[in-house]
N, C-alpha and C positions, 0 to 999 in steps of 0.2 A: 549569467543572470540567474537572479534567486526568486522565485512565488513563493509567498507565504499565507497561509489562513488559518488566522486564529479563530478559536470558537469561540462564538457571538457570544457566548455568557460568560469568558474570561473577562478578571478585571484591567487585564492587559490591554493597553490603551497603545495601537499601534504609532500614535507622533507622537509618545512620550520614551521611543524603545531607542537608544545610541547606537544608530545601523552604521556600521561602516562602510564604507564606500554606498550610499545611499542611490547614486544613481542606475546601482545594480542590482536595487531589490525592489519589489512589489510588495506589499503588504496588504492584506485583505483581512475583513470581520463582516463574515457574510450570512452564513448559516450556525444555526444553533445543534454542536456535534454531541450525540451521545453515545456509546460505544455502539461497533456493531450495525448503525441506525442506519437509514439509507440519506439521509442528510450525510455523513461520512463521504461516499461515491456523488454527490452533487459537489460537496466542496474542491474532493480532488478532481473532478472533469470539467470544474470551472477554473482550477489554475491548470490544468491541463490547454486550457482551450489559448488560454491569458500566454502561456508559453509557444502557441502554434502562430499568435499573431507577430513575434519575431521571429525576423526571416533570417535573422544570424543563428540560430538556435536551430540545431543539427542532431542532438542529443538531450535524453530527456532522465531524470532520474527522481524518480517519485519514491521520498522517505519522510518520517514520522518527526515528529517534534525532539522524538527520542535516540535520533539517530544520531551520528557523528563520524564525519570523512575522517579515514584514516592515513591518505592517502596526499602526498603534496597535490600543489595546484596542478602543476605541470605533469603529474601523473595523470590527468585526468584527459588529457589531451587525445592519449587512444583512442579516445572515444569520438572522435570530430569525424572522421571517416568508417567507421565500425557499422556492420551492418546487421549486427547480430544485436538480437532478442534475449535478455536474461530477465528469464522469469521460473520461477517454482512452480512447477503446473502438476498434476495428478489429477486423473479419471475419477469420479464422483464415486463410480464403482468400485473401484480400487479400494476405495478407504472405507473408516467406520460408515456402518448406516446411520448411525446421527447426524452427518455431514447432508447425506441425500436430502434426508426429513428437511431439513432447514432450506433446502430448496423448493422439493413436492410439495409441502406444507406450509412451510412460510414462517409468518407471523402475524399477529393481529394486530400489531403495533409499530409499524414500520419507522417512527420518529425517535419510537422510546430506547431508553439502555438494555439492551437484549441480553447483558448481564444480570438485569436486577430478577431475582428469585419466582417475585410475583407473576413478571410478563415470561418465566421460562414457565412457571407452573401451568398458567393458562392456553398458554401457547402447546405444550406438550396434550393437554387436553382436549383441547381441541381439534388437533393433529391425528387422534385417535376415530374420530367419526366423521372427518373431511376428506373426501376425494382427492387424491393429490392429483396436481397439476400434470401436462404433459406438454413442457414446451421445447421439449427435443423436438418434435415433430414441426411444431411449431414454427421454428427456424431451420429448419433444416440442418439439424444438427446432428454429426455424426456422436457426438457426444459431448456430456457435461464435464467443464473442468472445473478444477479448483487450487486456488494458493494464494499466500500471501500478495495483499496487494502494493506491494515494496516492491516496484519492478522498475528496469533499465532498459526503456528503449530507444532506437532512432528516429528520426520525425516522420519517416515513412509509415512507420507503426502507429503513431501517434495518429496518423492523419487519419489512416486508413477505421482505427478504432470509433473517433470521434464522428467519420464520415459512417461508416457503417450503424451506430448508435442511430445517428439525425432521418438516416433513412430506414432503419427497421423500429426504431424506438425500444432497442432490447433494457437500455436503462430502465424504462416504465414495468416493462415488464417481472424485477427486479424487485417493483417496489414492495412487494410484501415478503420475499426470504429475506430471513434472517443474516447476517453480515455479507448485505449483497458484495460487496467491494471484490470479494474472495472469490466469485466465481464471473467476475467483468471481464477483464483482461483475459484472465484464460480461457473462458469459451472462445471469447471473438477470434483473439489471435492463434488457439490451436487449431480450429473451425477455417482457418485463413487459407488464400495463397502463399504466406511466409509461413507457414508449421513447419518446413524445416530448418529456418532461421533462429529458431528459437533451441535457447541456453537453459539447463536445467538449473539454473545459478542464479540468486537472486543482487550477487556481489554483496552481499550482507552478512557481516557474520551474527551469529545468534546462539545462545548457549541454550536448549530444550531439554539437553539430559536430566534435567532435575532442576524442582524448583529452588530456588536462591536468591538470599536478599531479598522474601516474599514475593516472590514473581516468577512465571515459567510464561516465555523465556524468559531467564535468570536476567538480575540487571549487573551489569557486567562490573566488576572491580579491576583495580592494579593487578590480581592475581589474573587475571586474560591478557595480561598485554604482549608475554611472546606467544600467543596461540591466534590471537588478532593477527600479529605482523607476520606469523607463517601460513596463515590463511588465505595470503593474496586481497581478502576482500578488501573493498573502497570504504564502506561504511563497519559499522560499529552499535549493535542495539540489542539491549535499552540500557539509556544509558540515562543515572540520575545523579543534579546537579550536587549532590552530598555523598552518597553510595560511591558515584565514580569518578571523584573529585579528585583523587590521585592518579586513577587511570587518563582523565584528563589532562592532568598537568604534565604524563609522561609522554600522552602524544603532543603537547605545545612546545615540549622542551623538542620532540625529534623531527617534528614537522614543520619548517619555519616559516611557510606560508597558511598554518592552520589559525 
């Protein structure tokens, strides 16, 4: 079964889209996405939620528009019984103190493109004469995580995140750092009884050494396609429909169910 949410300001008119096998996909135009925004983390935990109401649905795989199985159908079957967590998690401390700020600090615009120049200028500014936050304590957390939020979990996880959410309201809490999405999943789940369930692997592959085809992560060409299938990963990002138009057509030609 497939959820889909398109941003409300595409012109992409979801009962004009040729879905195949239609009885297996959900489409939604719910929320208005701008990068970064926290409408982003409301649209994914409402097909999150849309996925927990089937009771066939044992495995959960949260990917981007930009994304692409690399992987036949029947490869993906591992996954039915799998109790393991794959997610890219890192300690807030760990990494650059930019990453922190964006949490302590926030943002004053919690809807807007957290990329656009002006709300980092303000925001950076602001950040300098505001108290940052302390919601480590808050929740009881032994610590802040962070990583993409392109993750692969069991329904167990799923449940447990959603249920934890409803009852602490750690979402809200969320709502003014900047690309809340990135530190969702990983506090809750590394903060969890399953932290040692979890896979430092997001099953995605992703090119970050350098930027390419104007984007880091690089958007992937025909040139990735044996570094993709020695990779093991299931997915494929980012991927665009001209850039990796070839690379496309060499995973349709090897994957017969894709």
């Amino acid at each position: 079964m497939v959820y889909v949410h398109i941003d409300y300001k595409s012109d992409i008119v979801p009962e004009n889209l040729n879905v195949v096998c239609p009885q297996n996909v959900e489409i939604y135009k719910k929320y208005k996405i701008n990068w970064g925004s926290y409408s982003h983390l409301e649209a994914i935990l409402f097909l999150l939620k849309r996925a927990l109401k089937n009771p066939n649905i044992n495995f959960i795989h949260i990917i981007s528009g930009q994304d692409m199985p690399v992987k036949r159908l029947e490869d993906f079957n591992c996954f039915e019984k799998d109790n393991l967590i794959y997610m890219g998690h890192f300690k807030v401390t760990d990494i650059d103190p930019k990453i922190a700020i964006r949490f302590e600090h926030g943002t004053l615009f919690p809807k807007a493109d957290q990329g656009n120049k002006m709300v980092k200028i303000i925001n950076r500014f602001y950040a300098q004469f505001h108290k940052k936050r302390e919601f480590i304590g808050e929740y009881n957390y032994n610590q802040i995580y962070k990583g993409l939020v392109w993750v692969s979990i069991p329904r167990y996880a799923a449940k447990y995140v959603i249920n934890y959410n409803q009852k602490n309201n750690f979402c809200q809490a969320l709502y003014h750092v900047s690309i809340p999405e990135e530190f969702f999943f990983q506090t809750i789940l590394e903060n969890s009884p399953f932290k040692n369930n979890i896979q430092a692997n997001s099953l995605i592959y992703n090119d970050w050494d350098k930027e390419r085809n104007g984007s880091l992560p690089a958007i992937l060409d025909a040139s990735d396609y044996k570094k993709i299938i020695n990779s093991n990963c299931f997915f494929a990002r980012k991927i665009d429909p001209k850039i990796s138009q070839k690379l496309i057509n060499k995973f349709s030609n090897t994957i017969t169910d894709f």
